[in-house]
N, C-alpha and C positions, 0 to 999 in steps of 0.2 A: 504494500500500500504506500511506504513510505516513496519510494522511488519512483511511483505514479505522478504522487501527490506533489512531488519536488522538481518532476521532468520539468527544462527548463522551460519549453511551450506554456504550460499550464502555470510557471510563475508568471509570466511575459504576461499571460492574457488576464491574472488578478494584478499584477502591478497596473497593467494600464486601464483599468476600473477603479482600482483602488488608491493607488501609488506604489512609489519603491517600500520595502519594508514586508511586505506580507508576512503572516504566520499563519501555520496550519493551527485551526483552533480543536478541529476534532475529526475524525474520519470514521465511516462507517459501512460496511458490507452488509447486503440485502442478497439474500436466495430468495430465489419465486423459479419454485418445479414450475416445469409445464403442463399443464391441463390439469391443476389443482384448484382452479378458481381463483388462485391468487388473494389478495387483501385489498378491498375497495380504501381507497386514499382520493381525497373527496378535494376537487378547487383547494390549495393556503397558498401562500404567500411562504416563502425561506428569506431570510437576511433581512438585511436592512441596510441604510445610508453606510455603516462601518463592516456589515458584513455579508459575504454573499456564499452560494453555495453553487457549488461545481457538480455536477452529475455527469459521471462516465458511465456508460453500458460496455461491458464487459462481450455481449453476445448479441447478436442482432436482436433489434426492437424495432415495432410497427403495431400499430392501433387494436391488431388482436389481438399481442400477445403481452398490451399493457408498459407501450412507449410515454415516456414524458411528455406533454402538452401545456402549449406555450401560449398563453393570451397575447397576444399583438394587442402592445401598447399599453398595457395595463401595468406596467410599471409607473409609466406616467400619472399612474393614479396616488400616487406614496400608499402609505401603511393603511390597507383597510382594516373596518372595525373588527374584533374577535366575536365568533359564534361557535357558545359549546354543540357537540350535536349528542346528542343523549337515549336518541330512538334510533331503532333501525330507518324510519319513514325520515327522519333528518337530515340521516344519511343520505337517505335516495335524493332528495332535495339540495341538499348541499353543493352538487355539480352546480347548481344554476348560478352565472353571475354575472352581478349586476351593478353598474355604479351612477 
């Protein structure tokens, strides 16, 4: 992980969001078998103005099989408000967004 996380490309591309200086703050590996239904992970927001988050896929990804998705332009929104979700049906709701 460490040698990912330090490839010089990947400082390059947080230094020039962030500045010179970076530090890894924490790192973390996800398994998702295939054709286990995986874990619904609903629309959030990661980082903030001092921190951002890098996501590498290890193995090809595409909309079946539960690829990252990217709001065009909704960074420009800064920090939307927090909603807990507490029901399975909030869950299902939760995808939808809106500013």
């Amino acid at each position: 992980m460490w040698a990912l996380a330090s490839h010089p490309f990947v400082v390059q591309m947080m230094e020039a969001s962030l500045g010179t200086g970076v530090q890894l703050y924490a790192s973390q590996l996800h398994r998702k078998p295939p054709l286990d239904g995986g874990t619904v992970v609903p629309m959030h927001q990661d980082g903030d103005s001092k921190v951002r988050t890098l996501w590498i896929a290890l193995d090809r990804v595409d909309q079946q099989n539960g690829g990252l998705q990217v709001l065009k332009g909704w960074h420009k929104h800064g920090r939307l408000p927090y909603k807990k979700i507490s029901t399975v049906e909030e869950l299902k709701l939760a995808g939808t967004c809106t500013a």
